[in-house]
Every structure is written in C-alpha cells, then in structure tokens.
N, C-alpha and C positions, 0 to 999 in steps of 0.2 A: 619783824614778825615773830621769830624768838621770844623776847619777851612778851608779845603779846598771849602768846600760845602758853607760854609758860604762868601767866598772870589767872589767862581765861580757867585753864582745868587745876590750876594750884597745884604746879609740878614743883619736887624738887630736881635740880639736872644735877648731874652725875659726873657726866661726860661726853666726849662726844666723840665721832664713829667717824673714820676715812673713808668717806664718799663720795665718790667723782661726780655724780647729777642730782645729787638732794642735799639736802641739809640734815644731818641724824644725830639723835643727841640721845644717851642715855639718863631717863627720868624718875621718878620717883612717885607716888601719888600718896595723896594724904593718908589713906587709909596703908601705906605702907608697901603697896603692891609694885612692883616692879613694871618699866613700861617702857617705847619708847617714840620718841617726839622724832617724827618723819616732814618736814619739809621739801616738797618737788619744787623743781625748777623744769615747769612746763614747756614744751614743745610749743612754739609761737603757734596761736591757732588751732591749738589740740588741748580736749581737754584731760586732765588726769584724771585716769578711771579704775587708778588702783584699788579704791572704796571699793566701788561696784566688783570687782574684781574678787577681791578676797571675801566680801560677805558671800558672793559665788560658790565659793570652795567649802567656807565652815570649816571643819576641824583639819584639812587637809592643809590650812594656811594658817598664819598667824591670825587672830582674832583684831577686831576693830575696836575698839574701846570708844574714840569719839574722833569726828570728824566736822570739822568747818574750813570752810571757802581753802579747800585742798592741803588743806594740813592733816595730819591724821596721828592719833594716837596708838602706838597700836600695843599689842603683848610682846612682852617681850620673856624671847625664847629659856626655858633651861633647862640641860647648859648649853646651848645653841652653840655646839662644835659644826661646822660644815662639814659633810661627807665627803670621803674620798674614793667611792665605789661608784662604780656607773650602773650596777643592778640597783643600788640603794635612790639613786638620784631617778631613774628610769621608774621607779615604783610607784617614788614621790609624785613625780611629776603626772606619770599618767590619772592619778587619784584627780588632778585639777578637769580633767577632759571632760567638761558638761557643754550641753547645749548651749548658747550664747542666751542667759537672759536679757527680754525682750524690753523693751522703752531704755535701752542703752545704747549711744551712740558711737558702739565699737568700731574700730576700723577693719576692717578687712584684708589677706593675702591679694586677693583682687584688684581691690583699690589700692596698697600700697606697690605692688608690684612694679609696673612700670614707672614710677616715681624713683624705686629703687634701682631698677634698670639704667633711667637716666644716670643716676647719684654715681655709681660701680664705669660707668661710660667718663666720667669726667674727671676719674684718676688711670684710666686706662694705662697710661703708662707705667705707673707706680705698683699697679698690679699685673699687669704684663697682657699682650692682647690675646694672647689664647684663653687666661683664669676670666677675664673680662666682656670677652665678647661671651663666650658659653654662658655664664653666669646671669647676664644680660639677658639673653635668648631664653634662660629658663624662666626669671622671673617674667618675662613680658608671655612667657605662655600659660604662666599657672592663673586661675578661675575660682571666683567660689560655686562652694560646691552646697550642696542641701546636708550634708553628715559633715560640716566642716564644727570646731566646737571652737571654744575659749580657748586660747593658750595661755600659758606663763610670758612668754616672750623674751624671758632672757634667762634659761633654765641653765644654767650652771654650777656647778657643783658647790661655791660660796652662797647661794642662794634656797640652798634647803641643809636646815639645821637639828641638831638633835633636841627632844622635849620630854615633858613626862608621856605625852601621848603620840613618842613616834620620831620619824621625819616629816618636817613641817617644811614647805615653800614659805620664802617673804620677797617680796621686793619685785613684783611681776611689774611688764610691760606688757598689760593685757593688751592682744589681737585674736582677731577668728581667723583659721584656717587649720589645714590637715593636721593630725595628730604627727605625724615626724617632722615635721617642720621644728615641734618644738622639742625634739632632741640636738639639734642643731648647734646650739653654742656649748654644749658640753664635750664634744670633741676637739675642741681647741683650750680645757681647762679636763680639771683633772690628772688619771694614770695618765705618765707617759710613758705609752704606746703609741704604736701607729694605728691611724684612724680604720685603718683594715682589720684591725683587730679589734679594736673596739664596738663596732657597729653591730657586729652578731650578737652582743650580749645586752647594749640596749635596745635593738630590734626585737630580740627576743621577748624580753623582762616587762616592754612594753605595749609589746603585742600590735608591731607594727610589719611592714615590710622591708625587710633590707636592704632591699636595692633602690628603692624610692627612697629611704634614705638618707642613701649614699648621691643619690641624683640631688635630692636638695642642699645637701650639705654643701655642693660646691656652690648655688648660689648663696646659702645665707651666708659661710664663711666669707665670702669676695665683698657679700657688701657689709658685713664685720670689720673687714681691713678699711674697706671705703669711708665708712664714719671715722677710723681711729686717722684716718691720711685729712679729712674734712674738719676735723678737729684738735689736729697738730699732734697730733699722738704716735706718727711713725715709728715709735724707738723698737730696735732690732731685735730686743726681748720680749717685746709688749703682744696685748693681746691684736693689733693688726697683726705683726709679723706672725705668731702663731697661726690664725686663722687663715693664712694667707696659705701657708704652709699644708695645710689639711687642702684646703681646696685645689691646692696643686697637685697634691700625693691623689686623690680620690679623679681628676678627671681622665 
C-alpha cells in the first residue's frame, strides 16, 4: 500500500516516523512541498475517521492534502517540536471542541463505555481491584449528552506540534463526548508532576471543571493501562505503568 500511495500522488519519501498503529513516512510532493504519508491500521469493524476528523478542526489541525480508501496525505508540520506545557497542550486541544458534524459515523463515550468497562474488568488483576472496579463503574455510568463535541481522542502532549500558525493537533482518535474527557491522556505524558498539580492548570486553560476531571481521569487512565496489558505493552516504564499510576494517585 506504500508504494501504491507513493506512485498514486508522486511522493518522494524521505523517511519514516516510529509509530506504534500506523504506518508514517516523511514525503515529499513534486511541486516541492513537504508532506506526510499516514497509513492506519484500522480497528477491525471501525472505520478511520481521522479525514473527517481534521477537515473538522481546519487550521486548529494539520491540513488534509489528499485522501483515498484511509490513507491520507497530510501537512506536514514546521518545525513540529511537540509541547511540553499543559497550558499550551489545553489551548490546543480545546480549539478542536466543535459540534460533531452530522452524516459521520462517530462513536460515541456512550457507546464505547461499557465495552470499555468490560476491556479494564478483564485485567483486573493487573490493574488491581480498587483502580478497576471504580473505573468500571465510571465508564458504565457515563451517557451522551446533547453539548457533548468531537474530541482528539488521544491528546497528548507528542500530538500537538509547533507551526508557522501556532500549535497544531495531528494524529486524533476522533470520539464524541464531554470536553474533559479529552484532557485525559495528557496527565500520564508530559511535566512530571503529580496529577494534582496538574489538573488546575488544564482545567483552567480549558475551561473545564476540575473535579470532573479528576473523576474521569481515573477511568480513562485504567483503561489506558488496559489496552497497553491487552496488547503486550506492560513494561514498567511505559505508558500503561504511568497511566496506571495517575489513576491510582487521583482515586
């Protein structure tokens, strides 16, 4: 698929980019422009909706250049250093927070909640049964809501980078649901501080509430840890152990 993507827009590649669930290659385009070649490795039975996704945002996200059957070309950032501020990341990200446009077949906090719930239930031991049953019990109660928006989905701080126009998000795992849900993976990346110190300053920046959260963070971090134990990832440095960590210091 590579070369076929590379043939189709008459890329030159450059190089290519350590990424855990896509394929990413730095490219070239004939008129000289700089670019780069995004390859997903879909979610069996889901489809990738990072298109829809960043055409969403507009200048708050990297731009689209061209897209076919889930491949995507996109801008590439400069000099796309990743932030290391959680005001600056909190900025970013809340710029993404629109209404979910309509004829897109978004998933929803709703709908994936209790799916999630099960997922965090079937390492239970691994994450220990206090961080697991709470975490459980939150996401099987959370609902959508009528003001729920787009998220990022995995807003972390290597995921908005610097440009001529700013900080810019890439690389969303667009879902709808509440706007603090999607500060969430940024307290297990980034300063380190402790997540009680952190929270007021992107609650703040982003015009959310604090303590909600601090209520969510314990579930998305739990089932943070869940997918890295679900996909062989436990190592005691990694982003499970971190995430694991937060959601135990916050309950």
């Amino acid at each position: 698929m590579v070369d076929r993507a590379l043939h189709r827009w008459e890329l030159e590649l450059e190089s290519v980019f350590d990424s855990g669930y896509s394929w990413v290659g730095a490219v070239r385009r004939t008129d000289g422009t700089p670019a780069v070649l995004k390859l997903p490795w879909p979610e069996e039975g889901v489809l990738p909706l990072d298109r829809d996704a960043l055409e969403a945002w507009g200048d708050a996200a990297c731009h689209v250049y061209e897209a076919n059957e889930g491949v995507l070309l996109l801008e590439r950032l400069v000099p796309g250093d990743p932030t290391d501020d959680d005001a600056v990341l909190a900025t970013a990200i809340a710029r993404l927070w629109v209404p979910p446009p309509a004829g897109v077949p978004w998933r929803s906090v709703g709908e994936l909640g209790p799916r999630w719930a099960a997922t965090i239930e079937r390492f239970r031991v691994e994450l220990g049964p206090e961080v697991a049953d709470e975490a459980a019990r939150r996401w099987r109660a959370l609902r959508d809501a009528d003001d729920d928006v787009l998220l990022h989905g995995d807003a972390h701080h290597g995921n908005v980078l610097s440009s001529a126009r700013g900080w810019v998000a890439i690389d969303p795992q667009p879902i709808v649901g509440e706007r603090a849900l999607d500060l969430c993976p940024a307290l297990y990346n980034g300063p380190a501080l402790p997540p009680e110190e952190r929270i007021p300053v992107l609650a703040a920046t982003a015009g959310v509430d604090p303590a909600r959260l601090r209520w969510l963070a314990v579930a998305w971090c739990a089932i943070s840890s869940a997918w890295c134990h679900e996909d062989g990832l436990p190592h005691p440095s990694g982003v499970g152990a971190r995430s694991l960590a937060v959601a135990r210091a916050l309950l």
